[in-house]
Every structure is written in structure tokens, then in C-alpha cells.
RODO-2510 file (C-alpha; in nm, 4 decimals, decimal comma):
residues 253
     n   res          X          Y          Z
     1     x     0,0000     0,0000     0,0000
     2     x     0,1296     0,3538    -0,0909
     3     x     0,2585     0,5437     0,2713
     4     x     0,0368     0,8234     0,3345
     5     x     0,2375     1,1066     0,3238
     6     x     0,1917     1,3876     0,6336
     7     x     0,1495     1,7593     0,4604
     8     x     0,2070     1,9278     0,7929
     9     x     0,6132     1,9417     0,7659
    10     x     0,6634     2,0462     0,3189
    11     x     1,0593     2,0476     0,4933
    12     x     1,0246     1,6905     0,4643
    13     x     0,9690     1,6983     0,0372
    14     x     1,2378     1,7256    -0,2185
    15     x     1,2360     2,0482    -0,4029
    16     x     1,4395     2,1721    -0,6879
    17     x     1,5394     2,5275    -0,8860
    18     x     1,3048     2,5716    -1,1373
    19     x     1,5885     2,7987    -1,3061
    20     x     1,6395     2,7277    -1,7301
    21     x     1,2280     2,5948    -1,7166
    22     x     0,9776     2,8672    -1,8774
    23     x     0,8925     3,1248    -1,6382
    24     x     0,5419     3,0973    -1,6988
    25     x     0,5563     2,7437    -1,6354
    26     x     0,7764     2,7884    -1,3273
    27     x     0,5515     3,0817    -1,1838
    28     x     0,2701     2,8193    -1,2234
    29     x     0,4013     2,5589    -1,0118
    30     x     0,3590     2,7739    -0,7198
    31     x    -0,0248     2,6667    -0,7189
    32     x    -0,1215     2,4711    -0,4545
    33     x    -0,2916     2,1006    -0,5366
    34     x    -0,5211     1,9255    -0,3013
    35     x    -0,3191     1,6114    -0,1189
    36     x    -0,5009     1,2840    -0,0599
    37     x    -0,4700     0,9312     0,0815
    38     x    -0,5827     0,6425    -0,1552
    39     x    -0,9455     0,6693    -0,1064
    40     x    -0,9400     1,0660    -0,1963
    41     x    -0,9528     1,2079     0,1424
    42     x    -0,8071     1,5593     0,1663
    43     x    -0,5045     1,5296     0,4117
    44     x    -0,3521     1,8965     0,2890
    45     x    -0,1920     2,0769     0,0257
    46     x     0,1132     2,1548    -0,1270
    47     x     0,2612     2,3313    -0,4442
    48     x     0,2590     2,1626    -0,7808
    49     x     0,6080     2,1147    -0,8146
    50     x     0,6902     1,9392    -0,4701
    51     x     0,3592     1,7450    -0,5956
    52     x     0,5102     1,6167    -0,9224
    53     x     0,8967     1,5613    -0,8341
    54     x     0,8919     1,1583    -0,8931
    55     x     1,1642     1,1710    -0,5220
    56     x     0,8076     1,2654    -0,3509
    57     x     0,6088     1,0603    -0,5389
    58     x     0,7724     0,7676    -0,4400
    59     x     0,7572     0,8629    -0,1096
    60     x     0,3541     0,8676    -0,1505
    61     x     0,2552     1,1840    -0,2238
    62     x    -0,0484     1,1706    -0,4004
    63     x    -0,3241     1,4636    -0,5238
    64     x    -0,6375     1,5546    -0,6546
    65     x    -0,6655     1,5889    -1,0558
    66     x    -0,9595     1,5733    -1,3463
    67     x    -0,9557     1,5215    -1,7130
    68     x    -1,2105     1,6789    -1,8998
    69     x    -1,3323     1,5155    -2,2569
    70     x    -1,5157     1,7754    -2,4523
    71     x    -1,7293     1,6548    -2,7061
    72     x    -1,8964     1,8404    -3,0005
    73     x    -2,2805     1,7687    -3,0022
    74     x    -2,3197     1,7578    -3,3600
    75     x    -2,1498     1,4643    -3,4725
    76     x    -1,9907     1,3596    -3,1382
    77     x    -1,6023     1,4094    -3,2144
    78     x    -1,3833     1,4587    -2,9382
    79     x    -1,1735     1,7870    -2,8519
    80     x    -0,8061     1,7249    -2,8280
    81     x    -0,4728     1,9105    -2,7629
    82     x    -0,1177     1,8812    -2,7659
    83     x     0,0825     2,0010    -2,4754
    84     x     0,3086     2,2932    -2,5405
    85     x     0,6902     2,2350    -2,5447
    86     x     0,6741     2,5034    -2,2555
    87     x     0,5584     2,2269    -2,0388
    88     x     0,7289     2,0928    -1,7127
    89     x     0,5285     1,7549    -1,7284
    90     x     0,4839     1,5444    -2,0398
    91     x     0,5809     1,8226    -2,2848
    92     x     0,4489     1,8106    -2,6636
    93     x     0,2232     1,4998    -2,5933
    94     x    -0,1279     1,4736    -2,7238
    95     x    -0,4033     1,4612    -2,4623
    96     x    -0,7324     1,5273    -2,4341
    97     x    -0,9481     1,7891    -2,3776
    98     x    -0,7885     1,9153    -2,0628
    99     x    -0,6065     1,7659    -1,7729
   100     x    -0,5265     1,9812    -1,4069
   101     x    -0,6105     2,0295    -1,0957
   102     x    -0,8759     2,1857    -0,8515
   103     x    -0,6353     2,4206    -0,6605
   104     x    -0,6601     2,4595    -0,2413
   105     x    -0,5826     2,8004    -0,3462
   106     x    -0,9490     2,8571    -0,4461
   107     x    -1,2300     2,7829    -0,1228
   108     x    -1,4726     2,6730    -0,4156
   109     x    -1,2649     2,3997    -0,5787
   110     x    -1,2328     2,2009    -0,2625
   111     x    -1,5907     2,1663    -0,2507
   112     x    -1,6864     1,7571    -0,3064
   113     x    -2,0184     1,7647    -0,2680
   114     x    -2,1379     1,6524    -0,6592
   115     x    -1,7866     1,6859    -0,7943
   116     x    -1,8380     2,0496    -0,7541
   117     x    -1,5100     2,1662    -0,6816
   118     x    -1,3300     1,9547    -0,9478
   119     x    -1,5931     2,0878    -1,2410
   120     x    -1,5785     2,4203    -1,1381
   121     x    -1,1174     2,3702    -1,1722
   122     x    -1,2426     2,2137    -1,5272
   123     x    -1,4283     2,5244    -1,6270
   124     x    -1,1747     2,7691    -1,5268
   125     x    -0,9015     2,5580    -1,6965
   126     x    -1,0417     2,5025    -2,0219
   127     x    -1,0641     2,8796    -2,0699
   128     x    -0,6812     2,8841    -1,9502
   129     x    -0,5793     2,6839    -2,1453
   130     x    -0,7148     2,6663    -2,4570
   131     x    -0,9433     2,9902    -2,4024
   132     x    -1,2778     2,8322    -2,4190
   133     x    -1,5133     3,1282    -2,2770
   134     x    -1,6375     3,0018    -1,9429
   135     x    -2,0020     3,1037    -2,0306
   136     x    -2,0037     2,8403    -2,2932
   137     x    -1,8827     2,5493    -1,9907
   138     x    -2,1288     2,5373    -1,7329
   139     x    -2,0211     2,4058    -1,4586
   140     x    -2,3621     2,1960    -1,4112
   141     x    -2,3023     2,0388    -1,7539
   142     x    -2,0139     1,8271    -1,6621
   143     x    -2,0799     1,4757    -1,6781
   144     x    -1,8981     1,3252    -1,3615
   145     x    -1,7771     0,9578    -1,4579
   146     x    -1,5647     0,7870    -1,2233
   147     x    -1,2264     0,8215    -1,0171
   148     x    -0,8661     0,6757    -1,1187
   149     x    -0,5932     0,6710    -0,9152
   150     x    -0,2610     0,6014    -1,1481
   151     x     0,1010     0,6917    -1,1111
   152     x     0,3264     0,7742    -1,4321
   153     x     0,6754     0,9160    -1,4334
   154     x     0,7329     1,1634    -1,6853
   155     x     1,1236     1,1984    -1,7562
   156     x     1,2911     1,0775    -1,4429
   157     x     1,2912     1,3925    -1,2393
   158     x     0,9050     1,4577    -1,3118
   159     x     0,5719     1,2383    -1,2864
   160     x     0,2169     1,2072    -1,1912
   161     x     0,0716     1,0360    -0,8988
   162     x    -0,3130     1,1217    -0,9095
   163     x    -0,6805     1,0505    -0,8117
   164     x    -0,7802     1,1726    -1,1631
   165     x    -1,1753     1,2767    -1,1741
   166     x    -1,3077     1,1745    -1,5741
   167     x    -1,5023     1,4242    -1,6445
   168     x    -1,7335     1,4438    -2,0218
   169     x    -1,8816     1,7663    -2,1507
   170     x    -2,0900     1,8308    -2,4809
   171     x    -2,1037     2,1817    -2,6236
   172     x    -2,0249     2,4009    -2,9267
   173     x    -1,7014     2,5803    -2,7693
   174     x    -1,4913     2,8592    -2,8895
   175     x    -1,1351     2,7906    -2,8835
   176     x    -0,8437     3,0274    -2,8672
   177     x    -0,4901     2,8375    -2,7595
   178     x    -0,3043     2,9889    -2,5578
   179     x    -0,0098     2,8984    -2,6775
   180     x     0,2181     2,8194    -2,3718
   181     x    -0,0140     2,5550    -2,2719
   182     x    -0,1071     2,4068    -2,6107
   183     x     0,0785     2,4412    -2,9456
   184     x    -0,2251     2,2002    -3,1672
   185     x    -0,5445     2,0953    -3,0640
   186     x    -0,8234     1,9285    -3,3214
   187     x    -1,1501     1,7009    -3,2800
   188     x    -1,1280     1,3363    -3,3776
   189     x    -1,3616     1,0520    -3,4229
   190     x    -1,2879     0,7641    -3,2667
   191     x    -1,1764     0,5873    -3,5736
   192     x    -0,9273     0,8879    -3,6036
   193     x    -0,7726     0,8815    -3,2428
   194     x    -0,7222     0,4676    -3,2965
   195     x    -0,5372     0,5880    -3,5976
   196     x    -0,3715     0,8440    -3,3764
   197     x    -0,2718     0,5520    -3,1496
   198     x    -0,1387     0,3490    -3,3719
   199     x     0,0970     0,5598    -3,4947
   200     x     0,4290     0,5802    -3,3585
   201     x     0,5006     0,9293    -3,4347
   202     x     0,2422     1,0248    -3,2239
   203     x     0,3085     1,0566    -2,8535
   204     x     0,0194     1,0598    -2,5441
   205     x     0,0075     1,1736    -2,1724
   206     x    -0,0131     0,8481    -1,9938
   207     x    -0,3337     0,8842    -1,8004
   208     x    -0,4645     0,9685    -2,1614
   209     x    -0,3565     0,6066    -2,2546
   210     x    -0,4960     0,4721    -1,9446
   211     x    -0,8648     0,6338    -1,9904
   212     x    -0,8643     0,5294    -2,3470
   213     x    -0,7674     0,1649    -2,3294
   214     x    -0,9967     0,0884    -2,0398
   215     x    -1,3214     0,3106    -2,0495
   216     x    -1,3112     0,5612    -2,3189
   217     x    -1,4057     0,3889    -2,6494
   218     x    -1,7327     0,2056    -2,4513
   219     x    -1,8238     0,5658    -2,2649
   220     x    -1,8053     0,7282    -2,6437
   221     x    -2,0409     0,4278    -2,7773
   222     x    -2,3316     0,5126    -2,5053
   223     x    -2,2560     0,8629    -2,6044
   224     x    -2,3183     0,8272    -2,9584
   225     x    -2,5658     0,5936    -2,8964
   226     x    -2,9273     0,6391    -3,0340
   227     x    -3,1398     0,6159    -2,7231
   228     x    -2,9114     0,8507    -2,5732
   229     x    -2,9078     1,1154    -2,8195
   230     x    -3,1431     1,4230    -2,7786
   231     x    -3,4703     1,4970    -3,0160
   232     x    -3,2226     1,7119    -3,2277
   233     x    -3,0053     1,3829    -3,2605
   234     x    -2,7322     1,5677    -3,0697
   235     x    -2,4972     1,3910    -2,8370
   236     x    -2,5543     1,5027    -2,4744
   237     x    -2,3351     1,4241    -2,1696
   238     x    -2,5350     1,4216    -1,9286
   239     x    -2,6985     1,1047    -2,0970
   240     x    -2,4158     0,9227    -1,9154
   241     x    -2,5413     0,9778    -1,5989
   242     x    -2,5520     0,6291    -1,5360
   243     x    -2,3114     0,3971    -1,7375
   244     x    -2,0396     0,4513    -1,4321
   245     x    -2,0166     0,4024    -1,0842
   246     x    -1,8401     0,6836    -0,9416
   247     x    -1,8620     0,5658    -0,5906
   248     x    -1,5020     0,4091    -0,5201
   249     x    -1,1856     0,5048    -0,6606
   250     x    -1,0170     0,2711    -0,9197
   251     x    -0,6515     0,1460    -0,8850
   252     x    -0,4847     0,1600    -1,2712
   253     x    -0,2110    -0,0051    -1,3243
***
């Protein structure tokens, strides 16, 4: 079992000069995540990068994250971006919509009554990142899945270590990169991202790998799925409402 890491002494974390790394990348690592044990209770909080140094990691530091898979209604292809270069953690990967983290640094994302706090982190980062208006992402909208909890170096010094909250959203969005975060982004069918896959010149975050080979393809089938389409024949998250039981968090491995 992973040791449950105490938050009250940060002393007792690795930490490292963020000097030569992008400074808006740096600056950001100074956001505070959510710790938790194993079955997502908050024990504390601590800045991104002591979060993601693989030397704390392995000493069982583990936080709160989401991934967010945005959808387009019409003809149910799924939003996608690659990572900028500018990146700390699994630079110039493909990924999907949008992967973070509710921050202690905000009361409201802490909140876990219905997910709130981690759809409300979703909203704010979708329009951070890839400048998706937050009018047009509703924080009610957000189809809450199911929990992972995975753990995936990223170059040796760097990793993830994560109770990752799947979230799905369907809406006509807006989207302006901004390019420190993201340096592509496109919607794919999902005959198009199992081409994607299978291509070796094509590189993915690893919880992106994770979601897709054991959940994603089967969650997109319900969602494209004719008794779950609206009267306009539009795909609508919040059809999936039940094909997931959110209740327990899932060990990946």
C-alpha cells in the first residue's frame, strides 16, 4: 500500500530550482494542489512542483486531478490538444481535452459535494488553457464519470501520482490556444484517435492512454448511442449519468 504522506512538515519533500524551465511554467508551479490518501480524502496541500517531483512521489505523495473530454454535439467528435513544449510535465504529448487540478488556493474547488469543486477547476481551466469562454462550460453540464488513481513518471525527475476525476462535456465551444499551454489541438472521431494511437510518431500523456484503453471507447459508444441522443439527434453528456459508478476510486495499473 502507498505510505500516506503527512502535509504538515513540506521540509520533509524534495524540491528543486526551477531555473532554465519557462517562467510561466515555473511561476505556475507555485499553485497549490489538493493532497489525498488512496481513497481521496483531503489530508492537505502543497505546491505543484513538490507534488510532481517523482523523489516525492515515491515517497507517496499523491493529489487531486480531473480530465475533462469535450465533445462536439453535432457529430460527437472529441476535442483534443497537444501540450506545449513550454511544459514541465509530459511536454508536446497529445491529450485530451484538458487535464489539471482543482487548486486549495481557491475555497470553491475544494468543494466535493457533486464533484463540484473539481468541475468548477475544469471550467476555469479550459478557458486557460485553450481559451474556451467560461459562459459556454457550465459548470452543471459536466458529466462526472468515475475516479482513477494512477502513477506515471514523466522523464525521471518529473511524474504524476493522481486521483484523476473523468469528467465528459458536450457543447459548441470557442477555442483560442493559448499557446504556452497548447501548441495544436483538433476534434477526432474515434476511428481517427485509434489511428492516432497506432501511430508511432504520435506521442500521449499516460493517463490519456490509461482512460482510453480501459473506459473511453465504450463511454463514447453510449454517447453516440441512439437512445441517448437528444430529439435534435445531438450527443448530450449528461446522458451518461448512469453507465459509471463513481462511488469508489479505481486502482490503474
Amino acid at each position: 500500500m502507498t505510505q500516506e504522506p503527512s502535509t504538515s512538515a513540506a521540509s520533509a519533500f524534495a524540491s528543486i530550482d526551477l531555473k532554465g524551465y519557462d517562467a510561466e511554467q515555473a511561476r505556475l508551479m507555485d499553485e497549490r494542489c489538493i493532497v489525498v490518501d488512496e481513497n481521496d480524502r483531503a489530508i492537505g496541500a502543497l505546491d505543484k512542483k513538490t507534488c510532481h517531483l517523482m523523489e516525492n512521489i515515491n515517497k507517496g505523495l499523491l493529489h487531486r486531478a480531473f480530465s475533462a473530454f469535450v465533445f462536439r454535439p453535432s457529430d460527437g467528435k472529441l476535442l483534443l490538444q497537444q501540450r506545449a513544449p513550454e511544459k514541465i510535465t509530459f511536454p508536446s504529448m497529445w491529450t485530451n481535452t484538458c487535464c489539471s487540478h482543482p487548486l486549495d488556493d481557491f475555497e470553491q474547488e475544494k468543494i466535493e459535494e457533486e464533484q463540484l469543486g473539481v468541475r468548477i477547476a475544469a471550467s476555469r481551466k479550459l478557458e486557460h488553457e485553450l481559451g474556451i469562454p467560461q459562459s459556454q462550460t457550465p459548470v452543471d453540464e459536466f458529466q462526472y464519470l468515475t475516479r482513477i488513481h494512477y502513477l506515471a513518471p514523466s522523464n525521471g525527475l518529473w511524474g504524476e501520482h493522481e486521483v484523476d476525476y473523468i469528467l465528459f462535456f458536450t457543447g459548441d465551444v470557442d477555442v483560442t490556444p493559448n499557446v504556452n499551454e497548447i501548441c495544436d489541438y483538433k476534434y477526432v472521431s474515434k476511428a481517427e484517435l485509434q489511428e492516432m494511437f497506432a501511430d508511432p510518431k504520435n506521442s500521449f500523456t499516460p493517463w490519456f492512454k490509461l482512460i482510453a484503453r480501459d473506459f473511453l471507447f465504450g463511454w463514447w459508444d453510449e454517447l453516440l448511442s441512439p437512445s441517448r441522443l437528444g430529439p435534435d439527434g445531438k450527443c448530450i453528456a449528461k446522458s451518461l449519468h448512469n453507465v459509471a459508478d463513481g462511488t469508489k476510486v479505481i486502482k490503474m495499473a
